[in-house]
N, C-alpha and C positions, 0 to 999 in steps of 0.2 A: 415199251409196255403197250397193251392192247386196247382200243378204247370201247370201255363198258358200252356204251350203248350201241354201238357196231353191232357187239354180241346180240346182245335183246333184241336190235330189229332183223338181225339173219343170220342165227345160231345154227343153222344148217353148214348158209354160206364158209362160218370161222368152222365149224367142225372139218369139214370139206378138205378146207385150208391144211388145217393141222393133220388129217389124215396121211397127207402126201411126205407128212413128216416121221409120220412112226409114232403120233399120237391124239388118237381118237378119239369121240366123246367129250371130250372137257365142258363143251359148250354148260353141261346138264348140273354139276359141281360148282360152275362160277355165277349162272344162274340164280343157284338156289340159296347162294349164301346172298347174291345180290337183293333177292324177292324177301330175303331175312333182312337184310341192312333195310331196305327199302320200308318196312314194315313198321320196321322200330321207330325209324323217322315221323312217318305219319303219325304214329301213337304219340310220340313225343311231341308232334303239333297241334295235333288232337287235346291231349292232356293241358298244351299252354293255352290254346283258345278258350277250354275250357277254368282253368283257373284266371285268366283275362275276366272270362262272365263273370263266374263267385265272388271275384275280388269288387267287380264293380256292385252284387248284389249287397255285398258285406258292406262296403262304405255307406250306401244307399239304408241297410238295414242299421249302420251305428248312425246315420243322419238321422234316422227317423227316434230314436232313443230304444229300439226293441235289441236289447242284450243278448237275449235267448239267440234270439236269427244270426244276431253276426259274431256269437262264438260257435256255434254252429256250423256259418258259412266261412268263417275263419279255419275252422279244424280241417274243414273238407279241400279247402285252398292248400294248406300243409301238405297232406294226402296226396294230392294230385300232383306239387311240386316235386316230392320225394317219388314218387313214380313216373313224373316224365326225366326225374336226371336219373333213374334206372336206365329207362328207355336210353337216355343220348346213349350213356356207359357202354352198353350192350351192342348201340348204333357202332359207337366208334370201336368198339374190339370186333366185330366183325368188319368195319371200314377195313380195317388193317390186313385182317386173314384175308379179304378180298385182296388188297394191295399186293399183299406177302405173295398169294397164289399167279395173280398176273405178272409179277417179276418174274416166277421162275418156266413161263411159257414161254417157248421161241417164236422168232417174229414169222408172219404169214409170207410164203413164196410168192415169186411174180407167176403171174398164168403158165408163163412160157419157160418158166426153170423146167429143165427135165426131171419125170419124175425117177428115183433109185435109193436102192437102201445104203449103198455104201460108194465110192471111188469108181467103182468098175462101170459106173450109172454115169459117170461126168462124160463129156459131150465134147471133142477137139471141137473149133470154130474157126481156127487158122494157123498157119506154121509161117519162120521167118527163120531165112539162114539154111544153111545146108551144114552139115556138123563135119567139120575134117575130115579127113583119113591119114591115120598116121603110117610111116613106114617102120614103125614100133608097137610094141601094147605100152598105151598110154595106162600112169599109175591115179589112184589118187591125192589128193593135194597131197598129205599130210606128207608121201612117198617119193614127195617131187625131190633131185639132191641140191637145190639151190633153194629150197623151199624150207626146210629141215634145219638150218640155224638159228629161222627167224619166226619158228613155230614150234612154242616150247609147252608139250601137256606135263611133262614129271612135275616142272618147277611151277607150274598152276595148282596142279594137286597137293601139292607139301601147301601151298599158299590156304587153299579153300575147297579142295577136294577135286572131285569127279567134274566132268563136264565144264569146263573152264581150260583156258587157255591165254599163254601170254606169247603176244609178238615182240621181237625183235627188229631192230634195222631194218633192212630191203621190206622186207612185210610188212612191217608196220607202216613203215610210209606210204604201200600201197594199198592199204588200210584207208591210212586218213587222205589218202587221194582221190580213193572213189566216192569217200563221204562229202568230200568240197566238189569233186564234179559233177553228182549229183545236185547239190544243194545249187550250184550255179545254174545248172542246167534249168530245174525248176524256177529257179527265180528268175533268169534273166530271158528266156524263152515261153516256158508254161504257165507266167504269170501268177503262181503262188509265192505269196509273201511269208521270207524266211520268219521264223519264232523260237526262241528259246524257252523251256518249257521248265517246270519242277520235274525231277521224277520222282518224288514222294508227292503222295496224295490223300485225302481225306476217304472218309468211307462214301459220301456223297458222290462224288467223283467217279470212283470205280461202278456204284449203282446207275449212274445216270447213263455210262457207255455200254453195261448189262456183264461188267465184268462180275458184279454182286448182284447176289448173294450165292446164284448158282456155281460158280466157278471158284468159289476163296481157294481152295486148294492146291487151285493152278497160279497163283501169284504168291508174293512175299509180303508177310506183315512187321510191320517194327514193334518192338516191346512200346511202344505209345501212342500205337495204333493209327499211323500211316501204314499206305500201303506204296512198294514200289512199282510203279507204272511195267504193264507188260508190254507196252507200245506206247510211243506219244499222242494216239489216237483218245487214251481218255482225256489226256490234257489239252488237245487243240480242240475234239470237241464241245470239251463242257467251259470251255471258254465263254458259249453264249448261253449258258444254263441261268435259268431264270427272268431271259432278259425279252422285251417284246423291241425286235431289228424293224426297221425300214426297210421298206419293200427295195428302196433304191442302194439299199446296202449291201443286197444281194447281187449275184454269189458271194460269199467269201469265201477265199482259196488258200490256205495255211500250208506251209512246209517246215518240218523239224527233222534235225537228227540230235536222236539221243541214244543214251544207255537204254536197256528195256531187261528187265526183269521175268525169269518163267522156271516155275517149279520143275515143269517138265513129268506134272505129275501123271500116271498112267502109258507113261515112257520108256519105262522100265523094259533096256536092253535091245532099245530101239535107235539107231544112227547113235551108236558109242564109239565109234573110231573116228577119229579126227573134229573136226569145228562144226560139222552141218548143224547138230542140235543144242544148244551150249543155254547155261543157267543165265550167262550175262553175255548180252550180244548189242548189236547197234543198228537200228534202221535210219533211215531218211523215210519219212511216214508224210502221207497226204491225207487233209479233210480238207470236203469243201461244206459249207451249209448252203441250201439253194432252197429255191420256192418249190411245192408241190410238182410246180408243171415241168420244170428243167433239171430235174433229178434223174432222171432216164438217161439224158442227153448229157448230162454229167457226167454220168458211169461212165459214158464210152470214152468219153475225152481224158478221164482221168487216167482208165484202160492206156489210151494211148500215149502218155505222159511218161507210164511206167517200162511201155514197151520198148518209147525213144529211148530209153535210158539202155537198156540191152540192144537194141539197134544201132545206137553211137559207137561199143565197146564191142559191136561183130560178132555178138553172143549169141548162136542159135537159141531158139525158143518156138513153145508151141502155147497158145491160149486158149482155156479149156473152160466152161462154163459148167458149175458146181453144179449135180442133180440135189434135188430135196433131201437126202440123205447124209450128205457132205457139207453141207451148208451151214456156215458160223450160226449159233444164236439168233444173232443182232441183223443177219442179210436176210432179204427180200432176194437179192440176186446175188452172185459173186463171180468173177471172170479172177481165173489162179495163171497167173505166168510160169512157165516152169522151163530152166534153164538144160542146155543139153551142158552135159558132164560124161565127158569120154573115161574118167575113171570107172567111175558106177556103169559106164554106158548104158545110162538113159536120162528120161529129163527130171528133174526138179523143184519143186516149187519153190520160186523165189519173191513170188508177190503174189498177195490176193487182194482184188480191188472190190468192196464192195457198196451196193446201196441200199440203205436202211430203212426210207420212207420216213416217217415219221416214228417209229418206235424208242429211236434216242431221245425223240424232242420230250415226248411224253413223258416220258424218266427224270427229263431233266429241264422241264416246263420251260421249252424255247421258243418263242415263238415269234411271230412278223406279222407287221400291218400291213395288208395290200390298198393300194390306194382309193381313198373310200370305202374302207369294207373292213371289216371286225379282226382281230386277231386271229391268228388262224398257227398251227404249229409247221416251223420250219422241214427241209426233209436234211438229213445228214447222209454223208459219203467217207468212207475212211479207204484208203489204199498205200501199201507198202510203195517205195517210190527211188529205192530197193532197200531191201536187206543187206548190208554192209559185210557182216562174214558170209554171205550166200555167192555175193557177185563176185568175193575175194577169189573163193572158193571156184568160182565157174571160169575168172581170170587168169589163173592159175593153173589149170587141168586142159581149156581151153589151147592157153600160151605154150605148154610144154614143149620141151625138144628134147632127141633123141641122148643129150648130154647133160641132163639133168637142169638146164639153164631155162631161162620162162623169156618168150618174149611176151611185151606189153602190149595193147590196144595203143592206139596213134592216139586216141581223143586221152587218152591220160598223158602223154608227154607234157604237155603244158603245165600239170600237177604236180611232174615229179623232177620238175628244173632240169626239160629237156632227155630226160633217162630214159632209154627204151628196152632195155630189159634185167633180168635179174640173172645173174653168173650162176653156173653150175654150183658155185663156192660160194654163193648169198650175198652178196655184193650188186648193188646198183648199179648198171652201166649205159 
């Protein structure tokens, strides 16, 4: 969320801001309901100072025994009460329409985002990996024939419909092998501390990571109004929501994997073959919370966290820095990994790491004491650290052979009790 008086002193500056986004003028709208809020206020202090006076003329006038004066100065005490709790009333409904409107504004770009309206605007910043050459046409996952026993969409769909998918045997286990080699990886190298998280959550929650109000459609609500997590980024950030951290507590660096939740809504008919885009999937998710000044330097290291992780496993990749147009909600900046996939032949996104500045803290009143010096709001980072049927998926397409059988990356043997690859006939070997 954006903070009001930022706006007020250079409503140029925030309009500026939001222009690069595909949305201009706001400054003039959030202004004017503010110079309204603001108004009622003062009347309403106006109004209590002023019955503060009367009340003390009135005692003054019943000390002296003149009746007349201090039911007089009594009625006019009434008066004034009943018209400054107008005043608060009208304060605090537009307090809210304020609130209401800066929730559903995206957060302001760093300088150096590029500016673009859509994808075509993002900006390569580096490649890793040189992507095969097969002496076949490589197929997609789904098409693999060792692949195909242990990746079942009929018997998902009789289960819960469309977009969903159940594994089997050899897949599955190398499922939950990239999800523990990940999660080692980050703990025992990157220094973020594993977490096990809920993935139902309150509506607080989903507000404070800027999943609400603007986006309900794109998650899942329960008939008792949880929501399920579309990432464990709302849950490892709002972790420190409401809390004032010690400066010496900073960074904090969280790692989870979990289930994650996504309606998939405005999807329609977009990656429908095979696992790329699925209703219920699994990441290994990174937040860090950091002080104002090492939020930058965060990005990249996080950036890099996500890379190793496709660097370990020999997964070509290209890392693209999002233009203003592409750009989540909740990021100031975003660096997208995207995976080479020789079925699709081309690359993928398999992680976006981004940083937020302070926009989450504000949402979700977070903030740090710096040593001798006032509270001040934390800045938040969240980053994919990867997507678990993403990496399956580039694993898979990646390892192929000409005989339907997959080999495996070497940094998974140790995952999979020494197994290095999967038979043409779906079997571990």
């Amino acid at each position: 969320m954006h903070d009001i008086r930022a706006i007020r002193e250079n409503p140029a500056a925030f309009d500026a801001a939001l222009t690069r986004r595909g949305l201009p003028g706001l400054s003039s709208e959030i202004l004017s309901l503010d110079e309204a809020r603001r108004g009622l206020i003062k009347q309403a202090e106006e109004a209590q100072a002023e019955i503060n006076r009367l009340s003390k003329e009135a005692g003054a006038a019943k000390a002296r025994g003149v009746e007349g004066d201090f039911q007089r100065l009594r009625t006019l005490v009434a008066e004034r009460k009943a018209a400054s709790e107008d005043y608060v009333k009208d304060a605090d409904r537009l307090d809210k329409d304020l609130r209401d409107l800066l929730l559903t504004i995206p957060n302001l770009p760093l300088p150096d985002v590029p500016d673009g309206a859509d994808e075509a605007g993002n900006v390569e910043i580096r490649r890793w990996g040189t992507p095969r050459s097969f002496d076949f046409t490589p197929v997609e996952h789904y098409e693999i024939a060792g692949v195909k026993p242990g990746m079942d969409f009929e018997t998902a769909a009789k289960l819960s419909g469309a977009r969903f998918v159940l594994l089997r045997g050899a897949v599955a286990r190398l499922h939950r092998a990239l999800a523990q080699f990940m999660l080692d990886l980050h703990t025992t190298e990157h220094g973020l501390t594993e977490t096990m998280t809920p993935v139902l959550v309150r509506d607080e929650a989903m507000v404070g990571t800027n999943q609400l109000p603007k986006f309900a459609e794109d998650s899942y609500r329960t008939t008792n109004g949880w929501w399920l997590i579309p990432t464990s980024e709302v849950t490892l950030t709002n972790t420190v929501a409401g809390d004032i951290l010690d400066e010496a507590q900073l960074p904090i660096r969280m790692t989870a994997h979990t289930l994650c939740f996504r309606s998939e809504a405005g999807s329609a008919g977009k990656d429908t073959a095979g696992m790329l885009r699925q209703h219920q999937f699994e990441k290994v998710e990174m937040v860090s919370i950091t002080t104002p000044e090492t939020s930058l330097a965060e990005h990249e290291r996080m950036t890099k966290c996500a890379e190793a992780v496709l660097e370990r496993l020999g997964l070509p990749y290209r890392t693209i820095v999002l233009c203003t147009g592409d750009m989540g909600f909740g990021a100031r900046k975003t660096h997208d990994l995207e995976v080479w996939l020789p079925g699709q032949n081309s690359y993928r996104e398999i992680s976006s790491v981004s940083v937020c500045g302070d926009f989450q803290a504000r949402r979700m009143n977070a903030r740090y004491r710096p040593a001798g010096g006032k509270p001040d709001f934390v800045h938040t980072l969240n980053g994919s650290g990867l997507a678990v049927g993403r990496c399956l998926i580039a694993v898979l397409e990646n390892g192929q052979q000409a005989d339907g059988s997959v080999d495996l990356p070497q940094a998974l043997h140790p995952w999979l009790g020494g197994k290095t690859r999967i038979t043409a006939e779906g079997q571990l070997a």
